[in-house]
ZASE-97171 format. One record per residue (C-alpha): residue number from 1; residue in one letter; x, y, z. Coordinates in steps of 0.02 Angstrom, whole numbers. Layout:
N
+-----+----+--------+--------+--------+
!   i ! aa !      x !      y !      z !
+-----+----+--------+--------+--------+
! NUM !  a !      X !      Y !      Z !
...
+-----+----+--------+--------+--------+
***
This chain:
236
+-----+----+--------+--------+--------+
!   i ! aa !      x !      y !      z !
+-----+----+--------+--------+--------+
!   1 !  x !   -948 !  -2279 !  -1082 !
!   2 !  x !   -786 !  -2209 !  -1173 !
!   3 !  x !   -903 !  -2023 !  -1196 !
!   4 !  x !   -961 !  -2040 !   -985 !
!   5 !  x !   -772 !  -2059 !   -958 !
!   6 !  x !   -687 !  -1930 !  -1070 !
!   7 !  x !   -828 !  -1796 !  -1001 !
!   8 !  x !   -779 !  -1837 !   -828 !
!   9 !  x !   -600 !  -1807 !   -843 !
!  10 !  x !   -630 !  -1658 !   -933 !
!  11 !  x !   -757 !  -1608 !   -799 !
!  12 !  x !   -617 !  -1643 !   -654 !
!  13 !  x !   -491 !  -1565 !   -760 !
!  14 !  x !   -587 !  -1411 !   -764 !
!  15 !  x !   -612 !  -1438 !   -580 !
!  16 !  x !   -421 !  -1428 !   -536 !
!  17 !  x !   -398 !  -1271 !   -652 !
!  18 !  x !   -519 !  -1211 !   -552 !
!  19 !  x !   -451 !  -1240 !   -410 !
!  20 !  x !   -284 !  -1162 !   -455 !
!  21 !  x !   -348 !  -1007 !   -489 !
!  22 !  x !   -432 !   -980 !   -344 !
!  23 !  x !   -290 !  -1034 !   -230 !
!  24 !  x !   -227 !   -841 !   -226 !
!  25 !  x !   -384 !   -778 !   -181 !
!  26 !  x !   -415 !   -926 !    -18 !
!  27 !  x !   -226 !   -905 !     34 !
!  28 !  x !   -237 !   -755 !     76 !
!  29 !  x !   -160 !   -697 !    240 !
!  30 !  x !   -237 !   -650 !    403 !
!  31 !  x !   -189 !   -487 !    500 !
!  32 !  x !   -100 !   -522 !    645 !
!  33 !  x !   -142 !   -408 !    805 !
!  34 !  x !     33 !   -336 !    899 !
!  35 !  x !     58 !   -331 !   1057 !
!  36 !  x !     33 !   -165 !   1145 !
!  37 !  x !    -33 !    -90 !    969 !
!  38 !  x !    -81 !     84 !    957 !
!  39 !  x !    -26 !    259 !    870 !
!  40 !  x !     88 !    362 !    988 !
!  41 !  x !    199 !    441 !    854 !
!  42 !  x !    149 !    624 !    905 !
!  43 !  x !      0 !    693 !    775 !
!  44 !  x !    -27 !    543 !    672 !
!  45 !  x !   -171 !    444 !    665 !
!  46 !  x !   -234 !    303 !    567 !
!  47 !  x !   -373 !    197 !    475 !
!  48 !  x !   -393 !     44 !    416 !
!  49 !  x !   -468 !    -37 !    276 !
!  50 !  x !   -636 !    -66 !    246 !
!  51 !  x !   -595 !   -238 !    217 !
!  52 !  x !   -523 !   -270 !    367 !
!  53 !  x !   -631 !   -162 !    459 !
!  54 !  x !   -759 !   -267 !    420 !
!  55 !  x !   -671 !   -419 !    505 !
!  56 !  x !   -664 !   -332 !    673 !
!  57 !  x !   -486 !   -270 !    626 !
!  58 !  x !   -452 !    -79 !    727 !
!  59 !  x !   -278 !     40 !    707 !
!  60 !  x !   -248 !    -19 !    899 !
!  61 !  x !   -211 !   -191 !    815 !
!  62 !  x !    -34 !   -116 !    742 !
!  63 !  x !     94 !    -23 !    829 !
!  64 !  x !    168 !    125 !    779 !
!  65 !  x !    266 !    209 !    882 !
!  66 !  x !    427 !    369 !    865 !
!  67 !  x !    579 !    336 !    921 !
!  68 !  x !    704 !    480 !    874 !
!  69 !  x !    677 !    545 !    717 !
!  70 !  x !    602 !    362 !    668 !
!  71 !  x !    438 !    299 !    628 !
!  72 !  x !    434 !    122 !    684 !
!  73 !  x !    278 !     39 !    609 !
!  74 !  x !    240 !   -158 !    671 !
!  75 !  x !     68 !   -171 !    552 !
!  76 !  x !    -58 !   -293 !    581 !
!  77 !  x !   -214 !   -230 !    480 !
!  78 !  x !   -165 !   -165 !    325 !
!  79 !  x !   -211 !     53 !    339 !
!  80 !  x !   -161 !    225 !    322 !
!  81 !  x !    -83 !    341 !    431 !
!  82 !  x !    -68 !    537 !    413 !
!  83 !  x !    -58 !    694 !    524 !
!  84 !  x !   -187 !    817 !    462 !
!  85 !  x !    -25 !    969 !    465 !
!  86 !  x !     34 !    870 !    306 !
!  87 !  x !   -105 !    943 !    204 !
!  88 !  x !     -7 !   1001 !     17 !
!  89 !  x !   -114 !   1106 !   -138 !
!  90 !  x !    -30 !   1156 !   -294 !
!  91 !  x !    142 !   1083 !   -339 !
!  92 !  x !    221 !    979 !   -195 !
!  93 !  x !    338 !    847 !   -176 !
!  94 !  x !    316 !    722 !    -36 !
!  95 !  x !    428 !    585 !     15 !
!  96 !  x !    499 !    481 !    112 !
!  97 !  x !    617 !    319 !    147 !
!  98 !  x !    576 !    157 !    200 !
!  99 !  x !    684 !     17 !    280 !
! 100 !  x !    621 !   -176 !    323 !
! 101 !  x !    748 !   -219 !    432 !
! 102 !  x !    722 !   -402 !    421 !
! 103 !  x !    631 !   -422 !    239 !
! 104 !  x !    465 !   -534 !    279 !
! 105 !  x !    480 !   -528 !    439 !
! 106 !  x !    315 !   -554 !    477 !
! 107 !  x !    268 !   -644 !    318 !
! 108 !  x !    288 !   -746 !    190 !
! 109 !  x !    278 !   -652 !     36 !
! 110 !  x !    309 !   -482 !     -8 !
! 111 !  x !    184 !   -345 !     74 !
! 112 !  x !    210 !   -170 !     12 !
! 113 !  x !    231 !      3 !    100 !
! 114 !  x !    232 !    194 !     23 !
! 115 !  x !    162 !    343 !     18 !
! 116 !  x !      0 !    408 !      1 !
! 117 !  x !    -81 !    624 !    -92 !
! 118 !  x !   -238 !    686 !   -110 !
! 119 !  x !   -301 !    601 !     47 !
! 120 !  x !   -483 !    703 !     87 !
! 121 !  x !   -621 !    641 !    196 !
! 122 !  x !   -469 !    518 !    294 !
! 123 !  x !   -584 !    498 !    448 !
! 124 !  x !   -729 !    435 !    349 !
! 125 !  x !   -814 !    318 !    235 !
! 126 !  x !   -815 !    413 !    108 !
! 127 !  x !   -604 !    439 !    117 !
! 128 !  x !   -516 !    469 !    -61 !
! 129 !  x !   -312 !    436 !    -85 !
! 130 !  x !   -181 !    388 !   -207 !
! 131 !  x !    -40 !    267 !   -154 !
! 132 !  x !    126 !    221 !   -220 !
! 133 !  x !    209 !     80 !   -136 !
! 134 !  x !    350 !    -53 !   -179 !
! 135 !  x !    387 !   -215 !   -129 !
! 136 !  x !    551 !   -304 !    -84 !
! 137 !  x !    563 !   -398 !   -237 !
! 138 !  x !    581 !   -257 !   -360 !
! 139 !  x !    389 !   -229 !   -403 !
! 140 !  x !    293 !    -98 !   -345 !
! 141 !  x !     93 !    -43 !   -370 !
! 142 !  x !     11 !    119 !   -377 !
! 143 !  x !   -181 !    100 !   -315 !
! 144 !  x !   -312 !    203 !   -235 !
! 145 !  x !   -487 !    238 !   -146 !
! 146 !  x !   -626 !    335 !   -223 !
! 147 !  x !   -672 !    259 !    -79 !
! 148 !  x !   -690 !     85 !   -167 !
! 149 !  x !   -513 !     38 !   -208 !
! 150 !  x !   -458 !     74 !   -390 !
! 151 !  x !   -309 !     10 !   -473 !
! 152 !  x !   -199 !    145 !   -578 !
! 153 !  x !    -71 !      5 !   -620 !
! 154 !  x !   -105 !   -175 !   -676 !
! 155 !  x !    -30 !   -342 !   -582 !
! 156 !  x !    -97 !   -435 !   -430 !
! 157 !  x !     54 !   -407 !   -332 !
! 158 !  x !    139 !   -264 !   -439 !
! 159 !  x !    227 !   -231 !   -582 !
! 160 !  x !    422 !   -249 !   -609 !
! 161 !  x !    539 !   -115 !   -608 !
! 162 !  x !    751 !   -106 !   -605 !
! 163 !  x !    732 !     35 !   -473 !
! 164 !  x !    639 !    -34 !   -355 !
! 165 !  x !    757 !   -131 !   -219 !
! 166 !  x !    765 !   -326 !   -188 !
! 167 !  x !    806 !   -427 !    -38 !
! 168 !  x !    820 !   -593 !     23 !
! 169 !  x !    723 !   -665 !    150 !
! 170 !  x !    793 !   -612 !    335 !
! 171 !  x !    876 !   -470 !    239 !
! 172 !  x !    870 !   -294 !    258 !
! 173 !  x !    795 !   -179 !    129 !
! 174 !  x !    778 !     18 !    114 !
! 175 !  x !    647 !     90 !    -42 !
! 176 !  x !    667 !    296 !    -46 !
! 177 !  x !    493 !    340 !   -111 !
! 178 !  x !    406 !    504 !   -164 !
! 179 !  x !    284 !    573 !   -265 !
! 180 !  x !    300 !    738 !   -365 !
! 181 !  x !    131 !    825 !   -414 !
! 182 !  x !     72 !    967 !   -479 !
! 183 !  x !    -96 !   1041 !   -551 !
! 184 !  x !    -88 !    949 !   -727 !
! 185 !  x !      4 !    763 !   -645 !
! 186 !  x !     62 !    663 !   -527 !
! 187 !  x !    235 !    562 !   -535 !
! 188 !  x !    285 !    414 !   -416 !
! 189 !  x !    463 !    394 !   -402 !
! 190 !  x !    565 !    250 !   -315 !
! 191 !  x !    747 !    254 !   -266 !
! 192 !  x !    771 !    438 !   -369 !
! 193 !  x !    687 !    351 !   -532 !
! 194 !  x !    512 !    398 !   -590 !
! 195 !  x !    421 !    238 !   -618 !
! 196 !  x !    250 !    305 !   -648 !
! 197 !  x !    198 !    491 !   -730 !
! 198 !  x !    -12 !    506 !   -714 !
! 199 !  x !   -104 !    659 !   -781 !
! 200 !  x !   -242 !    714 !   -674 !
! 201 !  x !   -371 !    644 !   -793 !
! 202 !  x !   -328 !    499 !   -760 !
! 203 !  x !   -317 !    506 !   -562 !
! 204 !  x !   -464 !    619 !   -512 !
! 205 !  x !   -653 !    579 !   -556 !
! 206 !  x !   -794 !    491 !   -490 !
! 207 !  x !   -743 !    337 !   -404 !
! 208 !  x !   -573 !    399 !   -412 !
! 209 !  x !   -478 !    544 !   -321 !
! 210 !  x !   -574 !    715 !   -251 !
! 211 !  x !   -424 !    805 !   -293 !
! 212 !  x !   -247 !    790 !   -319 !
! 213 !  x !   -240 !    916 !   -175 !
! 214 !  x !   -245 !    847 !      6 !
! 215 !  x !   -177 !    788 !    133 !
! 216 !  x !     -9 !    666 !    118 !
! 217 !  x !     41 !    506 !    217 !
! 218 !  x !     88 !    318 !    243 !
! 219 !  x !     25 !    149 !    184 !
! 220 !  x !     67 !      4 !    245 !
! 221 !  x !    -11 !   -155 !    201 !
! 222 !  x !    -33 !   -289 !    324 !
! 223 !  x !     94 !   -398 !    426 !
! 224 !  x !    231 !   -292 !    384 !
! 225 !  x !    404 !   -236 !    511 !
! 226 !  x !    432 !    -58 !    433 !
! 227 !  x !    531 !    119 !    505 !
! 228 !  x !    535 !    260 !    387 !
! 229 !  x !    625 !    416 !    410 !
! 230 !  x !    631 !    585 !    318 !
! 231 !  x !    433 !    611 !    292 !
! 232 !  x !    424 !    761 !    234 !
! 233 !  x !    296 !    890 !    128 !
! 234 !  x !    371 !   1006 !     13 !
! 235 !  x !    288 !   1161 !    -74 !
! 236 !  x !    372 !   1166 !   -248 !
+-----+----+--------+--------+--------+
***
């Protein structure tokens, strides 16, 4: 009786480790759909991921509208937005900054938000891209689709880094982001500070990148309150 009564606590120990593990993974969010959703920034259009895709999600589900020289972005899905003029070869710089007025606004953990190069085949399944995006609580990732998502970076939710901005719940919280490529590499910098230097061996290959040439643009992951300003392409 002692053995049938250790193994079973061992087996429901086992059980609740289990359990923990997985909590991540079945906790998991679900996109919200905004009111009056739909792309009307001028140019720009959008995508979103497979995943979500696959749950019914659609672009019209977010909002993303210009007002002034702002891009105001209430996401639901999480996606990708671009306007095919932003197409950079070569050297280039692109970048950008990006403010969450009210830090988890629509959330309640971090969601991150960036910029995405070498996006080719956008409007298809077959779409290839490179993102670098930070959080509000000082992490950031860098990630992609080859078109399967890769990961360039370790860390569920990103890895730490003193340039990358906190905030406090409620709070507001700006992240200047760019990334700096040329033929031979591709650096991600946050806040002025390069936080991740790539050479193109490592970023374009099968199930990776078609090319570190491309066009350049947003990602935003899902349930996120963002405006970004100063998008720009520039040919180094």
């Amino acid at each position: 009786m002692r053995f049938v009564h250790a193994t079973a606590l061992a087996l429901a120990g086992a059980l609740c480790v289990a359990t923990l593990h997985a909590a991540p993974q079945a906790m998991q969010d679900t996109s919200r759909k905004v009111p009056g959703g739909g792309i009307t920034a001028p140019g720009w259009q959008g995508k979103v991921d497979a995943n979500e895709a696959a749950k019914g999600a659609k672009v019209e589900d977010s909002k993303f509208v210009m007002q002034g020289g702002e891009m105001r972005l209430n996401n639901g899905p999480a996606a990708v937005y671009w306007n095919p003029a932003n197409k950079a070869s070569g050297s280039y710089t692109v970048s950008a900054t990006f403010t969450e007025p009210k830090y988890m606004s629509s959330n309640d953990h971090p969601h991150p938000y960036g910029l995405f190069i070498g996006g080719n085949k956008l409007d298809t399944d077959q779409a290839t891209l490179l993102y670098c995006t930070p959080y509000g609580n000082g992490t950031f990732i860098v990630r992609g689709f080859g078109p399967a998502p890769f990961r360039i970076t370790a860390g569920g939710r990103g890895i730490p880094n003193d340039a990358v901005h906190k905030a406090e719940t409620g709070g507001s919280v700006t992240q200047e982001v760019a990334w700096v490529v040329t033929p031979e590499k591709a650096e991600c910098k946050i806040n002025g500070t390069v936080v991740g230097s790539y050479p193109k061996s490592e970023l374009v290959g099968a199930g990776k990148l078609e090319s570190l040439d491309g066009i350049a643009g947003l990602r935003i992951a899902h349930n996120v309150d963002v405006n970004v300003t100063n998008f720009k392409v520039t040919k180094q």
